[in-house]
C-alpha positions, -999 to +999 in steps of 0.1 A: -080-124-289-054-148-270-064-131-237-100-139-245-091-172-255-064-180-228-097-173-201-124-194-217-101-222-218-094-213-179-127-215-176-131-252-195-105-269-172-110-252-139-129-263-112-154-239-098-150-227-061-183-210-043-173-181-027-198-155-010-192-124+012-165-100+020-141-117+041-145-157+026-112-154+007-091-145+040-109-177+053-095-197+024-058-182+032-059-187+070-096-203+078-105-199+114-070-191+125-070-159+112-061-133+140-088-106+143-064-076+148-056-057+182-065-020+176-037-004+193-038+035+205-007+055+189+008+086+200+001+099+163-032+102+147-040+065+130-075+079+115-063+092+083-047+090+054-009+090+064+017+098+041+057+092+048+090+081+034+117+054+033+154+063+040+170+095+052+199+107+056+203+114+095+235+136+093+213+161+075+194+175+108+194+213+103+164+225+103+165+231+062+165+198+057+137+184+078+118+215+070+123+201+029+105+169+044+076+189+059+073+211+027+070+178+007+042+172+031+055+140+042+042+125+077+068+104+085+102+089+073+114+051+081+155+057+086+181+057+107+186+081+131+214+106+154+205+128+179+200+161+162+179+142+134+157+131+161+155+165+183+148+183+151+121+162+134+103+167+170+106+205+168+091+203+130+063+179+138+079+146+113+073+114+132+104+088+129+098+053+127+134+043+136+161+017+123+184+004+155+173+029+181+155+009+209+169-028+193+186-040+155+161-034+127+167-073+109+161-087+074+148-119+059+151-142+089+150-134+129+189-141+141+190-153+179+207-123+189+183-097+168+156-112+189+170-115+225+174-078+219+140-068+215+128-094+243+153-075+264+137-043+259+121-028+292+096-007+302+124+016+320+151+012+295+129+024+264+135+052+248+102+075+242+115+105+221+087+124+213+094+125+178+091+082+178+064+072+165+080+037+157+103+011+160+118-007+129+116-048+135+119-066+103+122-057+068+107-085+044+105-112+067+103-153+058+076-173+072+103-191+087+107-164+112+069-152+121+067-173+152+099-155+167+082-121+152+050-125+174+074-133+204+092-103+199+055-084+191+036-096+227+069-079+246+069-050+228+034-044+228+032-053+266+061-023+272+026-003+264+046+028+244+020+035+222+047+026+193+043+009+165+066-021+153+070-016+120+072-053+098+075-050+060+064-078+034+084-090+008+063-079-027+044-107-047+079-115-070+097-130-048+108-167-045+099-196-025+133-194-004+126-155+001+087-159+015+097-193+031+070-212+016+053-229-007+017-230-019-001-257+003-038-242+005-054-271-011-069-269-045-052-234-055-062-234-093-097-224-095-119-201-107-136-174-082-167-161-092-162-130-120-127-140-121-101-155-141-076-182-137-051-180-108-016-189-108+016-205-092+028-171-081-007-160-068-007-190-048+023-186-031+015-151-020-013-160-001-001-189+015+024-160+026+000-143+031-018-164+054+006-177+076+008-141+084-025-131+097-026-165+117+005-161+133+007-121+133-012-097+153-002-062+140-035-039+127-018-033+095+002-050+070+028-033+051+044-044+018+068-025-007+061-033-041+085-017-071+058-018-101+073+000-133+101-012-150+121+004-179+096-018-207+060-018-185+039-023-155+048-054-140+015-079-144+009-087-104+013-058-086-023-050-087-025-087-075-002-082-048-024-052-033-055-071-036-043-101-014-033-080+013-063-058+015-090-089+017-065-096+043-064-065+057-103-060+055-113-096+067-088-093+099-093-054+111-060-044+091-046-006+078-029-012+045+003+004+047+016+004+010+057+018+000+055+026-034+085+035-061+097+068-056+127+065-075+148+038-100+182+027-118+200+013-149+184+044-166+210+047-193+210+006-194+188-023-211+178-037-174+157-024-142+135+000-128+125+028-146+133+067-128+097+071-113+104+110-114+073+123-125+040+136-115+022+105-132+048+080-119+035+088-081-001+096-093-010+059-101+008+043-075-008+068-051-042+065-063-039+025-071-030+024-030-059+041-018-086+024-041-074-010-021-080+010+009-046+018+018-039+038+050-004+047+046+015+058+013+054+055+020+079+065-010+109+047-016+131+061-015+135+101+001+172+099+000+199+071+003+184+038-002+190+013-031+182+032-061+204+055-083+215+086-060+198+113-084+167+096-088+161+094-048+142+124-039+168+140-027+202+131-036+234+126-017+240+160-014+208+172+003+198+188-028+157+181-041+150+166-075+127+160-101+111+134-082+108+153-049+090+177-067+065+151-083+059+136-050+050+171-033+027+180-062+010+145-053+009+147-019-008+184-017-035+166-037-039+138-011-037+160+020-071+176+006-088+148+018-062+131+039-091+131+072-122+126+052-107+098+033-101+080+068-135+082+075-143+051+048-140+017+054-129-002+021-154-026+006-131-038-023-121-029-058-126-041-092-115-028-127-133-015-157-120-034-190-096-053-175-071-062-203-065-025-206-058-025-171-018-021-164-003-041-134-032-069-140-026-103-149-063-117-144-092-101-129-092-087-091-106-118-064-113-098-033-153-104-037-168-072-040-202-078-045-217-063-078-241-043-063-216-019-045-202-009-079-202+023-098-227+026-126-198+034-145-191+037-186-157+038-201-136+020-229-104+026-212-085+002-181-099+017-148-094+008-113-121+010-086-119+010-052-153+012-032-162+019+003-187+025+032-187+056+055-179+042+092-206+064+111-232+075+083-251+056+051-228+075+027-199+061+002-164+071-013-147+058-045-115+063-057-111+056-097-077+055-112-065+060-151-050+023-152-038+029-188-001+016-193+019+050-182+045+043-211+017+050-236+005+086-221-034+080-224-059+098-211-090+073-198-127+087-202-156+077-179-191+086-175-204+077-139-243+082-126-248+092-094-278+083-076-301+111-081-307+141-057-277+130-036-247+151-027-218+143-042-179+160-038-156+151-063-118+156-054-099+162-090-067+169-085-073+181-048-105+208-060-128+195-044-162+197-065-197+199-049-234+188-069-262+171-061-259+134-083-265+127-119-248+118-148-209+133-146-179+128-174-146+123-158-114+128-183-083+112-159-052+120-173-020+095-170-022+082-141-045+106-127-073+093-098-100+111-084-117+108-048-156+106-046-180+107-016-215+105-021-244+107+007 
């Protein structure tokens, strides 16, 4: 009753703001200087769904150990690097996006020296390993440093590598010093159409946000974003996906999403809960891809920040619980890895949002009603809709949005337009029938893929 309450009196005070089509709210973060992004060629395959991991231990190079990355059916890792580490993940097929190999990988601000680096880098002098399929630039970058970051960005895309430089977001939590901002859009609390009341926090991310695709020509943005902590979802991550992909979708942008893959202070009162189980990476998986997400990263595979055993494999090289709940995830995904990439995402909205964990207020990336689901349930869902680049047929992806701490199983029923193929992807089986009424029981965190037409 207070969260009804707390939005009709949102609705009383707020002004109204008219927003139509799909790309009007990237035009209220950035307005006409958004950049419309270069579509760079890679020397990896940038169509599908892509699937790596953050951190690795480079003195573990025999082939054991990068074979233990391929078996988790990981893409890519994001690490440091020796010789052997990179020799070895060329023989195995794992692409390296690399930390200090061709220039510093920096944090928070661009330091003088950091960037003279990377301007120094040459054609010649660069070092094309054919495992490489990256460089790492900046990790969670301020806005006070994104004009030195597109400097650095025209030289290294003018070396022509067919490299990507990899830039990471800061996630929606952090503070005015950390984005290097402050919310200066205008008139930021207002109402957008179906939606609720946005806030201080909100703001801030967009004007982040903003100064990023107006100052920023990669085609993608990446963020990390840590969502479960030892008491409950936190309230924006949802919030902090849906910013970036209107970005992403109103600029020519892949969403590249590192999720939680791990935790600490699991014997205290404070932190991250151990994201060790099948659910854990479920949701955040399936939560990714319904805002369109092109990449799935998981923080961390081994060393990193978190508490040693709960990294997927620990100090010691050895594989743990949550390796084993990130393979079982990503042998769903790789089902429909390439036919996923074959969808361009339209937006996403939820079904009973107050159930919906991760969600402070309702979604605001303008999907228009009419590309929606016709779609029953009582339970918090999340929706992610989208159009089929060379054809007239759609995908979904529909998560179980229930809080994971409670262990609920959400209930849908879903019609498909009649006498229309349809292939449902439940736990990687993919299902095949001609449209019509279908039930859907998602389990904890459990997400299904749909294409229809």
């Amino acid at each position: 009753m207070l969260f009804i309450l707390r939005k009709v009196w949102a609705l009383l005070l707020t002004p109204v703001l008219l927003l139509t089509g799909a790309s009007l709210l990237v035009m209220d973060l950035a307005g006409e200087d958004a950049i419309a992004a270069t579509r760079w060629d890679y020397v990896y395959d940038n169509d599908r769904l892509l699937l790596g991991a953050y951190c690795y231990d480079p003195a573990f190079s025999d082939p054991a150990y990068i074979g233990q990355v391929k078996d988790a059916g990981l893409d890519f890792l994001i690490c440091d690097t020796t010789p052997a580490f990179m020799d070895e993940c060329g023989r195995q097929g794992v692409g390296v996006i690399a930390s200090h190999y061709n220039a510093p990988a920096m944090y928070g601000d661009v330091s003088d020296g950091g960037k003279a680096q990377w301007m120094n880098l040459s054609a010649e002098g660069y070092q094309k390993h054919p495992a490489l399929w990256g460089d790492n630039v900046i990790d969670e970058p301020s806005a006070r440093s994104f004009r030195a970051i597109s400097d650095i960005l025209g030289h290294y895309y003018a070396l022509d590598t067919g490299r990507l430089p990899m830039i990471n977001l800061f996630p929606i939590y952090a503070d005015s010093d950390q984005l290097g901002n402050e919310p200066q859009l205008g008139s930021l609390r207002y109402l957008l159409p179906g939606t609720a009341y946005a806030d201080e926090s909100l703001d801030k991310y967009r004007r982040h946000t903003a100064d990023y695709i107006k100052t920023i020509d990669t085609d993608y943005i990446s963020v990390d974003i840590y969502p479960y902590g030892l008491d409950g979802t936190n309230d924006a991550w949802l919030h902090n996906l849906d910013i970036l992909a209107e970005a992403c979708r109103g600029t020519g942008r892949d969403l590249w999403v590192i999720t939680q893959a791990a935790g600490n202070e699991v014997d205290e009162g404070g932190g991250m809960r151990w994201c060790s189980t099948k659910p854990d990476q479920l949701q955040q998986s399936y939560a990714s891809l319904a805002f369109g997400a092109k990449a799935v990263v998981y923080a961390c595979y081994q060393t990193g920040w978190w508490d040693d055993g709960s990294h997927m494999v620990n100090a010691a090289g050895e594989t743990t619980d949550t390796y084993d709940a990130v393979r079982a995830v990503n042998e769903e995904l790789r089902v429909f890895a390439e036919t996923y990439g074959e969808y361009s995402w339209l937006g996403a909205y939820t079904v009973n949002s107050y159930k919906a964990a991760g969600l402070r207020y309702e979604l605001a990336n303008g999907l228009p009603k009419q590309e929606r689901l016709r779609l029953n349930s009582w339970d918090g869902l999340l929706v992610g809709c989208f159009d089929q680049k060379d054809g007239d047929g759609k995908a979904y992806v529909i998560v179980n949005m229930m809080e994971l701490l409670h262990e609920k199983t959400a209930r849908l029923t879903v019609e498909f337009p009649e006498n229309t193929p349809v292939t449902l992807y439940v736990g990687g089986i993919p299902t095949a029938f001609e449209g019509g009424r279908r039930e859907i029981m998602l389990a904890p965190g459990e997400g299904v893929f749909v294409t229809v037409g």
